[in-house]
C-alpha positions as CSV (number, residue, x, y, z in Angstrom):
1,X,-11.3,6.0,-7.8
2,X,-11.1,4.6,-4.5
3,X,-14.6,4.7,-3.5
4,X,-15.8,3.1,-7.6
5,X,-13.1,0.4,-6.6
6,X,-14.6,-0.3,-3.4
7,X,-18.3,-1.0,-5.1
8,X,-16.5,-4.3,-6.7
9,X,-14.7,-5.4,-3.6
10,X,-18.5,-5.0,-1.7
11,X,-20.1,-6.9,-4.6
12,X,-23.6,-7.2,-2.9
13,X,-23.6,-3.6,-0.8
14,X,-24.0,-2.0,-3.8
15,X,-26.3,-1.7,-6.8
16,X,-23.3,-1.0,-9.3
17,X,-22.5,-3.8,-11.4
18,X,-19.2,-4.7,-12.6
19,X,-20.1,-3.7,-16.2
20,X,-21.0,-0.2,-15.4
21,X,-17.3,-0.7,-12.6
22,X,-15.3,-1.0,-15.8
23,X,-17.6,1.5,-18.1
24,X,-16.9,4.3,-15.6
25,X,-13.3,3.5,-15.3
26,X,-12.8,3.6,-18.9
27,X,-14.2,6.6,-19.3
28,X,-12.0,8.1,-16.2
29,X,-9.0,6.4,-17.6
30,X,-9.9,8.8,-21.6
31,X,-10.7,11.8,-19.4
32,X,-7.2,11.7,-17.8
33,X,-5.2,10.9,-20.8
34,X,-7.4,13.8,-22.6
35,X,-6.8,16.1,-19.6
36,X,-3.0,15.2,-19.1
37,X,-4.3,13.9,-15.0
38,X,-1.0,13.7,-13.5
39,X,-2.3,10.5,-11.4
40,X,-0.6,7.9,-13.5
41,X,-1.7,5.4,-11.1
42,X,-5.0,5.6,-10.8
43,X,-5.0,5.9,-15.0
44,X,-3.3,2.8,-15.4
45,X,-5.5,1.1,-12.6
46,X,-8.7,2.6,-14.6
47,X,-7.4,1.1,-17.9
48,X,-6.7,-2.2,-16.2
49,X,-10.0,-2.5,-15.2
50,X,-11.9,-1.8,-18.4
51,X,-9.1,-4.5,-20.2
52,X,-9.3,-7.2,-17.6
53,X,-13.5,-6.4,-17.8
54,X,-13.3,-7.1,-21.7
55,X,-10.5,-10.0,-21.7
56,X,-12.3,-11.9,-18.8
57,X,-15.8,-11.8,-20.8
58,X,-13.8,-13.0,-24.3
59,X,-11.6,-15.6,-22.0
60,X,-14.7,-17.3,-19.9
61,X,-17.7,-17.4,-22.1
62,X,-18.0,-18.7,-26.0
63,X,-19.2,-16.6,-28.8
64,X,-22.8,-17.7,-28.6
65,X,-22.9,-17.3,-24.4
66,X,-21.3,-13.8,-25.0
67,X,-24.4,-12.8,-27.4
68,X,-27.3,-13.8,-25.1
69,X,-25.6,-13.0,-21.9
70,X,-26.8,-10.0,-19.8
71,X,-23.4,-8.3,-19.0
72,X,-24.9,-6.7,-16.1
73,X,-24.6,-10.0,-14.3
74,X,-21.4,-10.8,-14.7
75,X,-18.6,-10.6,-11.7
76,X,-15.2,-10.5,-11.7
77,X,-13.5,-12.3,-9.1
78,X,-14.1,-10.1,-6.0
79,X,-9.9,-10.6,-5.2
80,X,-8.9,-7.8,-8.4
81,X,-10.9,-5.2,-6.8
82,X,-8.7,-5.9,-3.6
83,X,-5.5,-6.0,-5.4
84,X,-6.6,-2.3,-7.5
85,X,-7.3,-0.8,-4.1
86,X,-4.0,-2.2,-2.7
87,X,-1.9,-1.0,-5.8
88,X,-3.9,2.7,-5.6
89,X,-3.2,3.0,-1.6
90,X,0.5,2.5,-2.5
């Protein structure tokens, strides 16, 4: 989880966008919940991820934007990777 959380943070060291960032922790986030993972933290971190992926695509971008836009290139702000990483460290 660490190391998928550091790709964001390092947003041009890597060739993982943020799009597949969220897809993979979504599908940690189902795995552990299907697998009763005993890491709550990481699967909340996971889930927060995938939400704040979806709510910051419905919350910056209109209807139209959102149908034509190549979700591959869109970012989240480099500083919720950092505070993820913080929160999974503690």
């Amino acid at each position: 989880m660490k190391f998928v959380l550091s790709w964001g943070a390092k947003q041009n060291e890597f060739s993982y966008t943020h799009q597949e960032i969220a897809h993979w922790c979504d599908r940690f986030h189902m795995d552990g919940m299907e697998n009763d993972n005993s890491d709550d933290v990481a699967l909340d971190i996971a889930a927060d991820v995938d939400a704040q992926w979806d709510l910051y695509l419905v919350n910056s971008y209109k209807l139209e934007e959102l149908q034509k836009l190549e979700f591959s290139e869109v970012k989240l702000p480099k500083e919720w990777f950092e505070e993820w990483l913080q929160k999974l460290n503690t």
